[in-house]
C-alpha positions as semicolon CSV with decimal commas, in nm:
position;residue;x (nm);y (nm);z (nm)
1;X;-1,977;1,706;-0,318
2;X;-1,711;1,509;-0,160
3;X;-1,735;1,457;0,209
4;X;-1,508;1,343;0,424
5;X;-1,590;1,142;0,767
6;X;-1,330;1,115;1,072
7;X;-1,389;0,748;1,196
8;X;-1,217;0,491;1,463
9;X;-1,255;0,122;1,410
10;X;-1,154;-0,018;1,730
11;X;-0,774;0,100;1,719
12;X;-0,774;0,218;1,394
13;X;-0,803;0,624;1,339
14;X;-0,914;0,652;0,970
15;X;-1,050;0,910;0,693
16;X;-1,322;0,818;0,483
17;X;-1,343;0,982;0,158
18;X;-1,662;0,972;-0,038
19;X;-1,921;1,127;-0,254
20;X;-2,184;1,269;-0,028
21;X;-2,486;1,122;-0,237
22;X;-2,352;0,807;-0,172
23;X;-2,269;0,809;0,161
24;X;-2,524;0,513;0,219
25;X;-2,554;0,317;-0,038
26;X;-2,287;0,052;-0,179
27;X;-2,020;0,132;-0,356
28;X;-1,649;-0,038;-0,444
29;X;-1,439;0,029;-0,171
30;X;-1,030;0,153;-0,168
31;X;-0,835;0,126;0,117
32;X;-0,522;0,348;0,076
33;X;-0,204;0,360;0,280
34;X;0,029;0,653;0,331
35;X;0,403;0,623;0,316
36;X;0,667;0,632;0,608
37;X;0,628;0,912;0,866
38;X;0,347;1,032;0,644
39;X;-0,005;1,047;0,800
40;X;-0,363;0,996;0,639
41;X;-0,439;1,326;0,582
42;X;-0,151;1,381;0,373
43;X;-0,300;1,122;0,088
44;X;-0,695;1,322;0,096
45;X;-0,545;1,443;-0,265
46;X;-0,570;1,086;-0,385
47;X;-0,830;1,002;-0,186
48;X;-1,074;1,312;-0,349
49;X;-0,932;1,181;-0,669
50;X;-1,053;0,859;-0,618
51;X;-1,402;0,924;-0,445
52;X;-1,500;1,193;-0,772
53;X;-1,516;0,821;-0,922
54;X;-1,819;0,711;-0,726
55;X;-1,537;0,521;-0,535
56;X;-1,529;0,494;-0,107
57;X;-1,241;0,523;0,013
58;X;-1,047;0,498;0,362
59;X;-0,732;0,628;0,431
60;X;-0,585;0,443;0,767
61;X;-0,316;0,585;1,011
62;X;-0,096;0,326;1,032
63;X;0,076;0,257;1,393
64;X;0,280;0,499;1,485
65;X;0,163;0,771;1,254
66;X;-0,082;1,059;1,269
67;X;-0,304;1,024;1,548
68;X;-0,172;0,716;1,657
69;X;0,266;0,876;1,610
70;X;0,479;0,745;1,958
71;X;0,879;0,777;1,921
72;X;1,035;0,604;1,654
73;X;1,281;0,329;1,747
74;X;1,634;0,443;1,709
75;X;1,709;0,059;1,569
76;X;1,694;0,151;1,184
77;X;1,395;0,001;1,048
78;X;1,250;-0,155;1,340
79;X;0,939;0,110;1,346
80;X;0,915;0,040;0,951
81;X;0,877;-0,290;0,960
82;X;0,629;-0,304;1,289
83;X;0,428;-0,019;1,093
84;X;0,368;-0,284;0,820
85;X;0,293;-0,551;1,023
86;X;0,036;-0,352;1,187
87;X;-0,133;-0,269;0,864
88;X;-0,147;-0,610;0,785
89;X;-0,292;-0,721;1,094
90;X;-0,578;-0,478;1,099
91;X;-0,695;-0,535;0,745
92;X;-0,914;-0,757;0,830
93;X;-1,155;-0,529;1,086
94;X;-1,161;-0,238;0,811
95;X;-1,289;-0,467;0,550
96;X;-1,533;-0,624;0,797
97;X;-1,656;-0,296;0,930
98;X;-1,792;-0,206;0,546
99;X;-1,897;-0,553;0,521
100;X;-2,116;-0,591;0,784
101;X;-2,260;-0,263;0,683
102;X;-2,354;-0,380;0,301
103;X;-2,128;-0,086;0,221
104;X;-1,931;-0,301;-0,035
105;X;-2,063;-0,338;-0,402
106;X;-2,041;-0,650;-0,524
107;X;-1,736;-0,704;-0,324
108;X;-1,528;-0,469;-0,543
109;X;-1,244;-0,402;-0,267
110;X;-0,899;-0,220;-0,373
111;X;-0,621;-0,158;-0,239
112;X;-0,337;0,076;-0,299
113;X;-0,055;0,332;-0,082
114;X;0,272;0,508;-0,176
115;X;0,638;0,377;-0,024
116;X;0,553;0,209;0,280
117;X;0,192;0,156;0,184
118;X;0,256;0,052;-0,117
119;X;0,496;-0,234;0,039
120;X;0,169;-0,307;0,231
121;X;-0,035;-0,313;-0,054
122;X;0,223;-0,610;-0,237
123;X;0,241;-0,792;0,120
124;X;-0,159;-0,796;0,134
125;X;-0,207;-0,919;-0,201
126;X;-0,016;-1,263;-0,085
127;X;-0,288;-1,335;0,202
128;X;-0,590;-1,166;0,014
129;X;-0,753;-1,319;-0,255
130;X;-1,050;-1,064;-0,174
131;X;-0,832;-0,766;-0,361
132;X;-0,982;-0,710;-0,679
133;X;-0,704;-0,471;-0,821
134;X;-0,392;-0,283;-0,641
135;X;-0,171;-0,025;-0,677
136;X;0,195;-0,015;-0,590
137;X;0,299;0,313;-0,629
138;X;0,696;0,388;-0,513
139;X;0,669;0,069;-0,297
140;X;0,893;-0,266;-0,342
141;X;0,724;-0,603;-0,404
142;X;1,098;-0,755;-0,293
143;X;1,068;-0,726;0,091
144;X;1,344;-0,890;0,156
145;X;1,574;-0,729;-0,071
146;X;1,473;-0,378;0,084
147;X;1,546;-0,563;0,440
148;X;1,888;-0,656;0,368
149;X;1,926;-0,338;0,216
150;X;1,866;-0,180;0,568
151;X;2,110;-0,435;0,735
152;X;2,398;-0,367;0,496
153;X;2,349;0,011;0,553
154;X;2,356;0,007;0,927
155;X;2,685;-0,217;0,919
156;X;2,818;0,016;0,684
157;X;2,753;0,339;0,903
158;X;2,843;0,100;1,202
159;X;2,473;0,187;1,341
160;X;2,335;-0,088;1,613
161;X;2,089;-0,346;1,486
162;X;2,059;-0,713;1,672
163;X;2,279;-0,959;1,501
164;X;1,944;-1,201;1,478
165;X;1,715;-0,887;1,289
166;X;1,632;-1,108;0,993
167;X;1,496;-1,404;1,226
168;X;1,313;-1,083;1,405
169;X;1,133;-1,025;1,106
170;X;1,129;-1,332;0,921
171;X;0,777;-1,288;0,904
172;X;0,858;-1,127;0,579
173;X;0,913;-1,445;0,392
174;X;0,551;-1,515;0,449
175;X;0,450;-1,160;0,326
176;X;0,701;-1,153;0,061
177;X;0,518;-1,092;-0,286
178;X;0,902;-1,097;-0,482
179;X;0,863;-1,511;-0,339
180;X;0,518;-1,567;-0,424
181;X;0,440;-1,374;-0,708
182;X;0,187;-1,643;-0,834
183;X;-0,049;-1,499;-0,562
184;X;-0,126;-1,227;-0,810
185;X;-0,348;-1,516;-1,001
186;X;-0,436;-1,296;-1,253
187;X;-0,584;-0,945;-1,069
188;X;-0,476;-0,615;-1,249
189;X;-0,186;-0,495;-1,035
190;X;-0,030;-0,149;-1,158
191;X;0,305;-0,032;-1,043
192;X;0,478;0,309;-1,062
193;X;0,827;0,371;-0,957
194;X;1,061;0,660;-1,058
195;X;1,405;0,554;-1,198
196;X;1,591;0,842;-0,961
197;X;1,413;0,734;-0,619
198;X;1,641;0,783;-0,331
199;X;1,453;0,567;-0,095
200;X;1,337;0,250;-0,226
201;X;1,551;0,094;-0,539
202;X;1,367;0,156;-0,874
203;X;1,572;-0,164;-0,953
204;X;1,347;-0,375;-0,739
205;X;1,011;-0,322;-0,837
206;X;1,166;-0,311;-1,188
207;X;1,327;-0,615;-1,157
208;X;1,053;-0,812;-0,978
209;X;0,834;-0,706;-1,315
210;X;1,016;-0,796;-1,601
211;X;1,055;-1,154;-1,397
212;X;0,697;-1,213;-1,433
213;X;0,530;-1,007;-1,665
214;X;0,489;-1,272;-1,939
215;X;0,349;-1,542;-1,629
216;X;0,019;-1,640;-1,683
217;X;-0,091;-1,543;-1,380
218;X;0,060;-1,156;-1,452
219;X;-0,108;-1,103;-1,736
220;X;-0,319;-0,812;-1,563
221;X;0,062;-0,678;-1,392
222;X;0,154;-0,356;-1,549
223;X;0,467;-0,126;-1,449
224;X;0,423;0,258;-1,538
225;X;0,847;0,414;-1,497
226;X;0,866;0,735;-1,391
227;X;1,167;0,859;-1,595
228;X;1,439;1,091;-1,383
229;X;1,141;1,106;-1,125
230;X;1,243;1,065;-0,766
231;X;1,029;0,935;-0,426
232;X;0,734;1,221;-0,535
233;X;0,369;1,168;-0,655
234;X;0,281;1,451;-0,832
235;X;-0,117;1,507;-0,984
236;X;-0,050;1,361;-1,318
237;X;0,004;1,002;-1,150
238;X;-0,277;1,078;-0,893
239;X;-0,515;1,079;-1,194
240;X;-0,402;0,739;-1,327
241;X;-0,443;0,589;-0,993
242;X;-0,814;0,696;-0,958
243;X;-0,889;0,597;-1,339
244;X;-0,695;0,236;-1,307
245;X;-0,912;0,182;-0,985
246;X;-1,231;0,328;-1,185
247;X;-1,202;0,097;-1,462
248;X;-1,128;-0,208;-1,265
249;X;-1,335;-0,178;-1,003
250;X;-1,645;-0,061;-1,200
């Protein structure tokens, strides 16, 4: 039976997803992000898929989602990007919270999230040689890219943003996995994008793989395209997550 716990580390509202026999005992552990203006509970789908594999799993509510959801700024992508940041700041404590516990087999930690967790997921594997596998599902790896992106589209529709956004969140270029893609250093990495997504460019994640998928250091990288598929996960990939994070983290 799969039970799921309702938990707060410090800040940090969470789900955690696993099988009920081994509620206490160590196990690999998956942290899981949701997507923009999503929540946690909306990713207990993947999260049952993942725990059926003997697999723990937490599902965070980023900053200003779900329990934790305040007004969205009206400057476009200012929200977005401080969501991010906020996952990536409170890593850290979730890991440490299992850690301390001896809730972590063998240190078997994964990491994975769709859209906007999935752009977590690529920014985390830069600072975190801890990951032992990741999945970026509808998410771009080319931060950067996806900024300007934003930029261009509010001059273009004439909406506000402060001339100096880019120095704002030049934090990016630290965070950036398009700029460090040697960071991977060999951990399986699987990516899914859908060639018809109308939020995030299949052409980024796409391009950002066939640029390094014959580096040493990608030799684990693999890119799954979702053909005519738009910004949707549907069960099929759900499966595929759970058995890449199975095998990998077994």
């Amino acid at each position: 039976m799969i039970e799921i716990l309702r938990r707060k580390i410090q800040d940090v509202p969470i789900l955690e997803v696993v099988n009920d026999q081994l509620r206490y005992q160590a196990t690999p552990l998956v942290v899981f992000y949701h997507g923009w203006q999503s929540e946690k509970e909306l990713v207990l789908t993947q999260a049952r898929k993942l725990a059926q594999k003997n697999l723990r799993v937490i599902l965070p509510d980023a900053m200003h989602h779900g329990a934790r959801k305040y007004a969205v700024s009206s400057l476009p992508s200012l929200t977005f990007w401080n969501s991010i940041q906020g996952n990536l700041a409170e890593f850290d404590l979730l890991i440490d919270f299992y850690r301390q516990r001896n809730l972590i087999l063998n240190d078997r930690i994964g990491v994975g999230g769709y859209s906007m967790g999935g752009m977590t997921t690529g920014a985390l594997l830069t600072h975190h040689p801890e990951i032992t596998a990741a999945t970026i599902i509808m998410g771009t790896p080319d931060l950067n890219a996806y900024a300007q992106l934003v930029r261009d589209h509010a001059a273009k529709h004439h909406l506000y943003l402060p001339k100096d956004m880019a120095l704002l969140t030049s934090w990016l270029d630290h965070y950036d996995l398009n700029l460090q893609p040697e960071t991977i250093n060999h951990r399986p990495v699987l990516f899914w994008h859908g060639t018809e997504d109308e939020r995030i460019p299949y052409a980024q994640a796409r391009d950002f793989f066939d640029r390094i998928h014959d580096q040493p250091y990608a030799d684990q990288v693999a890119f799954i395209t979702g053909y005519q598929a738009k910004h949707w996960v549907k069960v099929p990939l759900m499966n595929k997550i759970a058995n890449f994070f199975a095998y990998y983290l077994d």
